[in-house]
ZAMARGU-4260 file (C-alpha; in steps of 0.2 Angstrom, whole numbers, plus 5000, padded with zeros to 4 digits):
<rodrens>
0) 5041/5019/5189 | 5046/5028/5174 | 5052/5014/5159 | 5071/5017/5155 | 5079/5014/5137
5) 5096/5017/5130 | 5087/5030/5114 | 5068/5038/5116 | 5064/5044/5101 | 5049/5058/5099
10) 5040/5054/5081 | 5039/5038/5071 | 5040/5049/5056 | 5049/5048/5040 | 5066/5053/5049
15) 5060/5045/5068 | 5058/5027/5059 | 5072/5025/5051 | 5084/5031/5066 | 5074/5017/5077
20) 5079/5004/5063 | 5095/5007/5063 | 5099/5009/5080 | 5090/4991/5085 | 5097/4983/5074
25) 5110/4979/5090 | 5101/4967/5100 | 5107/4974/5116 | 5102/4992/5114 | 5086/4995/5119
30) 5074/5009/5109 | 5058/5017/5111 | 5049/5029/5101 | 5034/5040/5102 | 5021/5044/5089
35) 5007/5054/5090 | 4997/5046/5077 | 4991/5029/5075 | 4999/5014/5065 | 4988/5016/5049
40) 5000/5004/5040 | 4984/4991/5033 | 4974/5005/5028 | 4971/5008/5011 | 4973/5026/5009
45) 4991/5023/5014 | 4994/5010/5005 | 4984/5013/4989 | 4995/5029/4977 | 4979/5040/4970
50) 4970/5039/4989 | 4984/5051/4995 | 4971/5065/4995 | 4958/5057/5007 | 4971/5059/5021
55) 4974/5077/5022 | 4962/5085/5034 | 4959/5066/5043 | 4965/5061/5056 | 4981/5058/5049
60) 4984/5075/5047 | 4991/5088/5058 | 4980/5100/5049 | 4992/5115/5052 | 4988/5131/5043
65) 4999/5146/5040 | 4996/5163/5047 | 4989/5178/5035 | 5002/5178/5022 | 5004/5197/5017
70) 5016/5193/5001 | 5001/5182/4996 | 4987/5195/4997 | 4985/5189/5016 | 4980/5171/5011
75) 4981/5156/5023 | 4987/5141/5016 | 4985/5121/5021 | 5002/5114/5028 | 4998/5097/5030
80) 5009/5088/5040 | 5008/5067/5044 | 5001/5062/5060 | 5004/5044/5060 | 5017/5031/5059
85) 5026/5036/5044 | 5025/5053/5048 | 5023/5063/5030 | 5029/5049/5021 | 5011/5041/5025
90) 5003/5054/5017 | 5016/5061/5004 | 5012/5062/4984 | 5026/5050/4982 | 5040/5060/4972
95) 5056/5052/4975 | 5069/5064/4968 | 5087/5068/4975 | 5093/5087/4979 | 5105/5097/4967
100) 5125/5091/4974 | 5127/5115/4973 | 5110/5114/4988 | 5120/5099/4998 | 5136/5107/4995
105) 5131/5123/5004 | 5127/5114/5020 | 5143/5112/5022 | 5150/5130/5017 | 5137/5137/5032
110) 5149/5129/5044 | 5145/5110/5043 | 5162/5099/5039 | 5159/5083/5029 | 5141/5089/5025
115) 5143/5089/5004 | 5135/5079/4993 | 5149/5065/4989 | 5145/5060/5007 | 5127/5062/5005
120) 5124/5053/4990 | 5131/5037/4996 | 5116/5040/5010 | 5102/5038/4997 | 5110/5023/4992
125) 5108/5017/5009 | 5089/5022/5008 | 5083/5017/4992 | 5081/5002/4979 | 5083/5007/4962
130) 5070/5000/4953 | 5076/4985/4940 | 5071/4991/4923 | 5070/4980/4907 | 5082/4985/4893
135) 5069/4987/4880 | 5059/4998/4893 | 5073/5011/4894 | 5068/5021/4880 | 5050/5023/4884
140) 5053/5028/4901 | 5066/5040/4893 | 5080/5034/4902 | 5090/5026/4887 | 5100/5038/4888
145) 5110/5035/4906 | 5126/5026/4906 | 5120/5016/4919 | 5106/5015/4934 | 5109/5018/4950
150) 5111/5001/4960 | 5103/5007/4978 | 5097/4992/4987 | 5089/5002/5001 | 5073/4998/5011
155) 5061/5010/5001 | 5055/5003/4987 | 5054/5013/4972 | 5046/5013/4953 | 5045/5023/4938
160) 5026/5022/4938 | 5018/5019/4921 | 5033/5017/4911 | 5021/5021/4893 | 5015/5036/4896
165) 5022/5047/4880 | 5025/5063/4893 | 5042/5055/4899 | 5048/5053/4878 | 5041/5070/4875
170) 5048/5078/4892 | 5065/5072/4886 | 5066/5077/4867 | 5061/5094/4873 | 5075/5096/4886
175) 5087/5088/4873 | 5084/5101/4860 | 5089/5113/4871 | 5103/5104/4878 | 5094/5105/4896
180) 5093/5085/4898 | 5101/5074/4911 | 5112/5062/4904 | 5113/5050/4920 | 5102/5045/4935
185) 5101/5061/4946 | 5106/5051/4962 | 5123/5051/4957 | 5127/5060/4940 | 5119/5076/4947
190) 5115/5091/4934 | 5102/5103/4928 | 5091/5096/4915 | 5077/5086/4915 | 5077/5068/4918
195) 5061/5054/4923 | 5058/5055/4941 | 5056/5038/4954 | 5042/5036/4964 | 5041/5028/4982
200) 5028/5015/4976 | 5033/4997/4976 | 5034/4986/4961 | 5015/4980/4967 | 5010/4997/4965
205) 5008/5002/4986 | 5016/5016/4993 | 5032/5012/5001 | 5036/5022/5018 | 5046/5021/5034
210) 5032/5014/5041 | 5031/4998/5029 | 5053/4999/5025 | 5060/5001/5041 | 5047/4997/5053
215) 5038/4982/5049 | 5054/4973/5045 | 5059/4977/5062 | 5044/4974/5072 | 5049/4959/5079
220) 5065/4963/5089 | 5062/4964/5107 | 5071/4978/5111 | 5062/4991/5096 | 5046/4998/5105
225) 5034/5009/5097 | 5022/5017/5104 | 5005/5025/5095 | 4995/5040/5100 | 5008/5045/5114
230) 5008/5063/5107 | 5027/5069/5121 | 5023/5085/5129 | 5039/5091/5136 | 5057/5084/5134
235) 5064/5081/5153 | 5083/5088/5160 | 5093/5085/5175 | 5099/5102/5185 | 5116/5099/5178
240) 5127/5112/5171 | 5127/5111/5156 | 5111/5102/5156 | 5106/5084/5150 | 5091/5078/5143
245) 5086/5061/5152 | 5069/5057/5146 | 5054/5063/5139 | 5034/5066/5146 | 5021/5059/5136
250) 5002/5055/5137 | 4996/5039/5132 | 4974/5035/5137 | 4973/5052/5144 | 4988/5053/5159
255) 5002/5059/5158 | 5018/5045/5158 | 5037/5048/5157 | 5050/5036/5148 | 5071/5041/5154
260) 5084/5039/5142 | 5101/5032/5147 | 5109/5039/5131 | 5099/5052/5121 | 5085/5059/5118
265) 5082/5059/5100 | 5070/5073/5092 | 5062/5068/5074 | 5045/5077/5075 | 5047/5088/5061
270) 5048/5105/5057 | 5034/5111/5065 | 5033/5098/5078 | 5050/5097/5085 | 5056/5117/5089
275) 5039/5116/5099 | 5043/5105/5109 | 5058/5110/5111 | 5051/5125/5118 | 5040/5118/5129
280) 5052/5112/5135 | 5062/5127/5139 | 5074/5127/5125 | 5071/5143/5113 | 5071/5162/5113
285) 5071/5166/5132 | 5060/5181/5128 | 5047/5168/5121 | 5048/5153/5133 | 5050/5168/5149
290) 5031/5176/5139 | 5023/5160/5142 | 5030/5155/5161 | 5040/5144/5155 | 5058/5141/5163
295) 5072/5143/5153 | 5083/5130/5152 | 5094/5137/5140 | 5092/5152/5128 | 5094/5148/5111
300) 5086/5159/5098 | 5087/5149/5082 | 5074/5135/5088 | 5059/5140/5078 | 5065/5150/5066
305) 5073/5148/5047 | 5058/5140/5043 | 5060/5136/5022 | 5047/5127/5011 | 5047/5127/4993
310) 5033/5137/4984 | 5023/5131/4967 | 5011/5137/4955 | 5002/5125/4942 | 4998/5129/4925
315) 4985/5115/4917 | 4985/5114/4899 | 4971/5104/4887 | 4976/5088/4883 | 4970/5077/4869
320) 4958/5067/4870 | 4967/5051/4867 | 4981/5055/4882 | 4981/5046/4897 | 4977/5060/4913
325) 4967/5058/4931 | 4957/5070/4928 | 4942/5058/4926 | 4946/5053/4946 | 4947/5069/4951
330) 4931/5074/4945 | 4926/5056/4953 | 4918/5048/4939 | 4911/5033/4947 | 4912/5022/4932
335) 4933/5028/4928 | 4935/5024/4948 | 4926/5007/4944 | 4938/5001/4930 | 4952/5008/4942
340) 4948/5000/4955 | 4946/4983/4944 | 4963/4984/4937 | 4971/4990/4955 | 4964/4976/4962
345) 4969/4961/4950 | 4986/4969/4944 | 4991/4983/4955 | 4993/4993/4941 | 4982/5007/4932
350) 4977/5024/4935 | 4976/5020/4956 | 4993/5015/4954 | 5001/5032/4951 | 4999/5050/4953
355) 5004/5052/4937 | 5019/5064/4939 | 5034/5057/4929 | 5044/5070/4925 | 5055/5086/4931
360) 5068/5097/4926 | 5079/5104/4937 | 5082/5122/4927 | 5090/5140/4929 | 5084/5156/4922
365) 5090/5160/4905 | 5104/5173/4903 | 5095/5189/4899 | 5084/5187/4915 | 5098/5184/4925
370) 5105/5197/4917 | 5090/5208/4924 | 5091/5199/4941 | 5110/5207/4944 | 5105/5225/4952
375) 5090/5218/4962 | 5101/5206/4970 | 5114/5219/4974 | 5101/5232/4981 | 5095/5218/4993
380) 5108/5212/5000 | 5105/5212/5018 | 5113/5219/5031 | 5124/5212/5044 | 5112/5211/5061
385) 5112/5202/5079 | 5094/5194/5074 | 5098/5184/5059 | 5118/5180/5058 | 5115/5170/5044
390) 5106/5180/5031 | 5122/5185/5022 | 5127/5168/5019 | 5109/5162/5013 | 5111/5179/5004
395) 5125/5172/4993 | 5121/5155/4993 | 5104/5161/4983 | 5114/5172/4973 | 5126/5160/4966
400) 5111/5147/4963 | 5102/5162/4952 | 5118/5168/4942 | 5127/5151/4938 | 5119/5145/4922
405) 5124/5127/4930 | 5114/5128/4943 | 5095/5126/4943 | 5082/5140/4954 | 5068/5131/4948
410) 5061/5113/4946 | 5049/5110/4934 | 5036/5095/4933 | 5024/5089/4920 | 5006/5081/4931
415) 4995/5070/4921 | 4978/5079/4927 | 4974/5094/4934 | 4976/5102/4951 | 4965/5106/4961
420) 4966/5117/4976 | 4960/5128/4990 | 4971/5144/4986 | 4965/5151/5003 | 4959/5145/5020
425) 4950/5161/5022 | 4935/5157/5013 | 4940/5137/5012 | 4933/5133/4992 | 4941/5121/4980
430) 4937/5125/4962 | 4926/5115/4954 | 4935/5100/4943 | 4934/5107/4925 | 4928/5094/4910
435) 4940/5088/4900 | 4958/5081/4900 | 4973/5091/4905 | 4994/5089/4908 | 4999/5103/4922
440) 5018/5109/4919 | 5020/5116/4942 | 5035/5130/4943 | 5043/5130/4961 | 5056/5140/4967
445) 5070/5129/4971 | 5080/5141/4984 | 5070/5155/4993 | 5079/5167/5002 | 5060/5171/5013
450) 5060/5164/5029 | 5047/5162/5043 | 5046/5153/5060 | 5036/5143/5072 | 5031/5147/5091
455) 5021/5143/5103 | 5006/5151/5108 | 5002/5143/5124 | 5009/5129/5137 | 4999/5118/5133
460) 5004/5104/5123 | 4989/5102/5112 | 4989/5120/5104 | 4996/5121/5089 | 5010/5134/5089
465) 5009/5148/5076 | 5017/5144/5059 | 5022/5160/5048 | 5033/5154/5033 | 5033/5173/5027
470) 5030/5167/5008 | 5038/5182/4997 | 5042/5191/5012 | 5061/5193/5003 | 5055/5201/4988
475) 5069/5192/4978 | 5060/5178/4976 | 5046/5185/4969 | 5056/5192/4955 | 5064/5174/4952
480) 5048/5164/4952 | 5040/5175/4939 | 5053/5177/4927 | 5052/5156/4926 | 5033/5156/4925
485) 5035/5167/4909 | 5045/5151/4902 | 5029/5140/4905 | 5019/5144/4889 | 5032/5142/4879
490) 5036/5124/4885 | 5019/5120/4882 | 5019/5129/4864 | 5034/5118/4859 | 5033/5104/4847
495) 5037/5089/4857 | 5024/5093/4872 | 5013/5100/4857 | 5011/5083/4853 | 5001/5080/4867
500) 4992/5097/4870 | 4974/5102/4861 | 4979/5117/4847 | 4978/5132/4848 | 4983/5133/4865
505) 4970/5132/4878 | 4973/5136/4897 | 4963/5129/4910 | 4964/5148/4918 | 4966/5160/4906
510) 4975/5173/4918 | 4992/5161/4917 | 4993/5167/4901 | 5003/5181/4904 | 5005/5186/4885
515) 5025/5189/4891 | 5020/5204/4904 | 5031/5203/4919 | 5019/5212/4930 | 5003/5199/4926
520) 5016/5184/4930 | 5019/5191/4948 | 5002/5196/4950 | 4997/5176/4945 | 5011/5171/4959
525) 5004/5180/4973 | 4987/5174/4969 | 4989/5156/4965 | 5007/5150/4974 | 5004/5137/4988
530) 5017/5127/4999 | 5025/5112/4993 | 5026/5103/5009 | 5043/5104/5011 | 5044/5110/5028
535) 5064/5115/5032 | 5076/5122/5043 | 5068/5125/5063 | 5082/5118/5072 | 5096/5123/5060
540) 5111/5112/5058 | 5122/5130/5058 | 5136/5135/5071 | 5128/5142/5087 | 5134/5162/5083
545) 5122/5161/5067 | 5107/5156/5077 | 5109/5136/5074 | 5101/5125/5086 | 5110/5107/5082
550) 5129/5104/5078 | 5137/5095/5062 | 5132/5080/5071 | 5117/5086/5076 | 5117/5089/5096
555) 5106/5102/5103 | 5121/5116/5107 | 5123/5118/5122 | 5113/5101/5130 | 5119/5084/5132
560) 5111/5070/5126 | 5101/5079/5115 | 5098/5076/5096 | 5089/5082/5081 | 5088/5069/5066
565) 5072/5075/5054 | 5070/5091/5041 | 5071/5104/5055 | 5090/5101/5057 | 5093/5105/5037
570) 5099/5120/5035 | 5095/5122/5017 | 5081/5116/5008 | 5083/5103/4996 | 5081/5106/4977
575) 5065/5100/4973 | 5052/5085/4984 | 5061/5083/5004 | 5057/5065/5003 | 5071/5059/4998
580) 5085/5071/5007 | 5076/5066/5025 | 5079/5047/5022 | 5098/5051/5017 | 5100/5063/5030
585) 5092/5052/5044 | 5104/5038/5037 | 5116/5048/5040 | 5112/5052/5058 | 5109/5035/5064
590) 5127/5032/5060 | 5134/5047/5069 | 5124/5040/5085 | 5132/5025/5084 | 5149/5032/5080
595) 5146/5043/5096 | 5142/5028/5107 | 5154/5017/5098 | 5145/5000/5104 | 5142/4993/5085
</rodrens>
C-alpha cells in the first residue's frame, strides 16, 4: 500500500527544503519530500566556496543544455541545474543579493494582490542572518556608510567574504563620485547604485544552503521524511471535476512507488523540472500533452512557457601584480592550491574561502541612450494576441525599468579573477586560463523582455525536455545590453578602479574593446553572452486569462490541492542572483499553506 502524508513535496531544492521546514515544524503534520539527487551535504565541493565549479557536469548536475540559440549565432549554452539535496543552492556561486523593490513591485501589477516588495522584504528577513560586522570593519568593507545593518536572523547564514580586499573601497568611491552609491543595506533601503554584496558562506567559510539551514536542523522530527534519488515521474489525480491532486508516482531502486497526499501536493522542482512534470502529468498545452498520448487532465497553456534568465558578458581587465585575484586557482597552480588549502583547512579562511565577487551596482542607462532607446521601444511594442496575453504588460514593465533613471536595467559586478567559460556546446572548449592577474567587471541584463519555454519530448520521465530560452529573441534587449557594455571601459579607465588595474589599459580579449562603436558592442554580446542561472517564470504566478499556471497563493488554476512554491511560479525575474528571491518567496509560500489549512 501506497504511504500517505498530509504534504509530498517534489524536490528537496532551494525552495522544496525550506517549505518542508516549515510546514514540520507542527509535530502533527506529517511531510514527505522527493529528491532526485542524492544528500551530498558532507561532501566538500558542497561545503568548501571555490569547489563550486567541480559540481557542474557531475552528478549533481542536471546537465541541461539550451537548444540552438539563433540571437546567439546559433550557440548552445550549459544551464546547469542542481541535482541533489539543496537543489542549486548546492551548487550556486553563492551571491546573496535582494531584487530591486520596481521588479517585486510589478508582480503585483500583473494581477498578483499583496505581492510588492514591503511584504517581501520582511521574507528575506525571515531567511537570512545578517552577518554581525565589527565597527572598525565597516569602512573597509565599504559599508560605513549605511545608517544601519539589516538585523535578519534567518537560517542561511551569510558573510561578506574577505572584508580587505581594496575592490569594495574602490567599487564605492567610484559609485560615490557619480552619486550612484547605495546609502543603506539593499535588503531593506532598496536603490540603484552600488553597494557590497553578502555571500551565503557561513562565518566558518562553508556554503550555507537549504540543505545545511533548513534541513539538517530538522532532521530529527519524526514526521519530516526525505527521500534521496526518488526522481517523481507523474503527479497522480482523482476523476473529480474539477480535479485533485492526491499523490505523486516515483522511482526509488529501479520500481516504480506512489506516495498519496491528504492535503497538497506541493511542486518545487524548479524551472525546468517542475512544468515537465506537470506535463507528464497531463497538465499543459492540450496540443503538446494530446502529441505525446498523453491524457489531458486539464489544458493550461502557460505551463512551460515565460521562461526568463538573466544574460551576462565578462570583461576581464589586467590587474596589478600586488592585488589579490583567483586566478592562480583557476590556472590550477598546484603550489597556490597547496597554501590554499593550508589556510582553509586551519582557519577557514583564504582564497578557498570566497569566490571573490564582492561587489555590484544595480545601474540604468544614462539619459542620452535612453534617449536613443525611446523609438525602438515604441516601434516594438507588441501586439495584442491569444498566444501571449501578457506581453503588453512585460512590455511596459520593461519599458518603465529602461526610461526611469531610478530604476536599474543592468547589474554590474566586479570578480576577482578571470572567467572562464565554454561559450558553446557546439564545439564544447574552454579557453585556455591566461597568465597573469585580472578583476572581471560582468554586465547582465536585469529585465529581458525575450522569453523561451520548456516541453517535453517524450513520455518518459528520464528525457530531458527541450529547453529554449530564446536569448535576444526580442530584439530590445540587445539594444539595452550593448548600450551598458560601452559603459564598461570607462569604469575600468576611472581613477578609483585605476588604482587596481595595470596602465595603459590591457583587456584580456581585445575585441571588448569596442572603441565606443555600437555595432562591435552587439556583435561582442551575441558572441560571448551566457546564462546566469537564474531560471524564471514556467508556471507563472499570473491570472489564468494571461496564460498563468498558479494563483496569488500559488494553486495550479484550475486543480485542487495542487501547489507551485520555487522559481517557476515568479513571474518576473528578480534584479540580479535568484538566490535570495527563492528563499523569501518560498517563506512566503509556506505561510500561505498553513494560512489555507489553518492548523498552526
Amino acid at each position: 500500500m501506497a504511504a500517505v502524508y498530509d504534504f509530498v513535496i517534489i524536490g528537496g531544492g532551494t525552495a522544496g527544503l525550506v517549505v518542508a521546514s516549515r510546514l514540520s515544524e507542527d509535530p502533527s503534520t506529517s511531510v514527505l519530500v522527493l529528491e532526485a539527487g542524492a544528500d551530498l551535504t558532507a561532501d566538500p565541493r558542497v561545503n568548501i566556496p571555490i569547489f563550486y565549479a567541480a559540481l557542474l557536469g557531475s552528478e549533481a548536475d542536471w546537465k541541461f543544455q539550451s537548444s540552438s540559440q539563433l540571437g546567439l549565432n546559433g550557440r548552445v549554452l550549459g544551464l546547469n541545474q542542481g541535482k541533489a539535496l539543496g537543489g542549486s543552492s548546492s551548487l550556486n556561486e553563492h551571491v546573496f543579493v535582494p531584487p530591486f523593490k520596481g521588479a517585486i513591485d510589478s508582480w503585483e501589477a500583473l494581477g498578483n494582490p499583496g505581492w510588492n516588495w514591503k511584504m517581501l522584504k520582511d521574507y528575506f528577513a525571515k531567511a537570512y542572518s545578517s552577518p554581525t560586522v565589527a565597527q572598525d570593519a565597516k569602512e573597509d568593507l565599504a559599508i560605513d556608510g549605511w545608517t544601519e545593518l539589516n538585523e535578519a536572523k534567518g537560517p542561511i547564514q551569510t558573510s561578506f567574504g574577505n572584508a580587505t580586499h581594496p575592490i569594495r573601497k574602490a567599487w564605492a568611491e567610484l559609485f560615490r563620485s557619480s552619486g550612484q552609491y547605495n546609502t543603506g543595506d539593499p535588503f531593506t533601503h532598496s536603490s540603484v547604485g552600488s553597494f557590497s554584496c553578502l555571500a551565503s558562506i557561513d562565518a566558518e567559510g562553508k556554503r550555507s544552503n537549504s540543505a545545511s539551514a533548513y534541513y539538517k536542523p530538522a532532521e530529527p522530527r519524526k514526521n519530516l521524511h526525505v527521500f534521496t534519488n526518488s526522481p517523481v515521474e507523474r503527479i497522480l489525480f482523482d476523476e473529480s471535476k474539477p480535479p485533485k491532486a492526491i499523490g505523486v508516482q516515483y522511482s526509488l531502486d529501479g520500481s516504480s512507488r506512489t506516495a498519496h497526499a491528504k492535503n497538497e501536493v506541493i511542486l518545487a522542482a524548479g524551472a525546468f523540472q517542475s512544468p515537465k512534470i506537470l506535463q507528464l502529468s497531463g497538465v499543459g498545452g492540450a496540443e503538446l500533452l494530446e502529441k505525446h498520448g498523453i491524457d489531458v487532465v486539464l489544458d493550461l497553456p502557460g505551463v512551460g512557457q515565460n521562461l526568463q534568465d538573466h544574460m551576462i558578458s565578462y570583461t576581464a581587465f589586467q590587474a596589478k601584480d600586488g592585488l589579490e585575484t583567483k586566478d592562480s586557482l583557476v590556472r590550477q597552480e598546484p603550489e597556490a592550491i597547496g597554501q590554499a588549502m593550508q589556510e582553509y583547512t586551519a582557519t577557514g579562511s583564504g582564497p578557498l574561502a570566497s569566490l571573490g565577487v564582492h561587489t555590484y551596482a544595480y545601474l540604468p542607462l544614462p539619459a542620452s541612450d535612453r534617449t536613443s532607446l525611446q523609438a525602438l521601444f515604441t516601434d516594438h511594442t507588441p501586439e495584442d494576441s491569444h498566444q501571449n496575453r501578457a506581453s503588453h504588460a512585460y512590455h511596459d514593465i520593461a519599458k518603465t525599468t529602461v526610461f526611469d533613471p531610478e530604476q536599474p536595467s543592468a547589474a554590474y559586478l566586479s570578480a576577482m579573477g578571470q572567467a572562464n567559460y565554454a561559450k558553446d556546446l557546439n564545439d564544447g572548449s574552454i579557453p585556455a586560463a591566461s597568465p597573469g592577474k585580472f578583476v572581471t567587471l560582468g554586465v547582465m541584463l536585469s529585465q529581458p523582455l525575450s522569453r523561451g519555454s520548456v516541453n517535453i519530448t517524450s513520455v518518459n520521465p528520464e528525457d530531458p525536455p527541450i529547453i529554449d530560452p530564446g536569448y535576444i529573441s526580442n530584439p530590445l534587449d540587445l539594444e539595452v545590453i550593448a548600450r551598458h557594455l560601452l559603459r564598461v571601459k570607462s569604469l575600468a579607465l576611472s581613477p578609483q578602479l585605476g588604482k587596481l588595474l595595470e596602465k595603459p589599459l590591457k583587456f584580456r580579449d581585445p575585441a571588448a574593446d569596442f572603441q565606443g562603436d555600437l555595432s562591435a558592442a552587439k556583435k561582442y554580446a551575441r558572441e560571448n553572452l551566457i546564462s546566469m542561472w537564474h531560471f524564471a517564470g514556467t508556471c507563472s504566478m499570473l491570472p489564468r486569462e494571461r496564460d498563468g499556471v498558479v494563483d496569488s497563493n500559488l494553486r495550479v488554476h484550475g486543480i485542487e490541492g495542487l501547489r507551485v512554491v520555487d522559481a517557476s511560479a515568479i513571474p518576473l525575474i528578480s534584479t540580479a542572483n535568484l538566490q535570495a528571491t527563492v528563499y523569501a518567496f518560498a517563506e512566503k509560500a509556506a505561510d500561505l499553506i498553513k494560512e489555507d489549512w489553518k492548523r498552526y
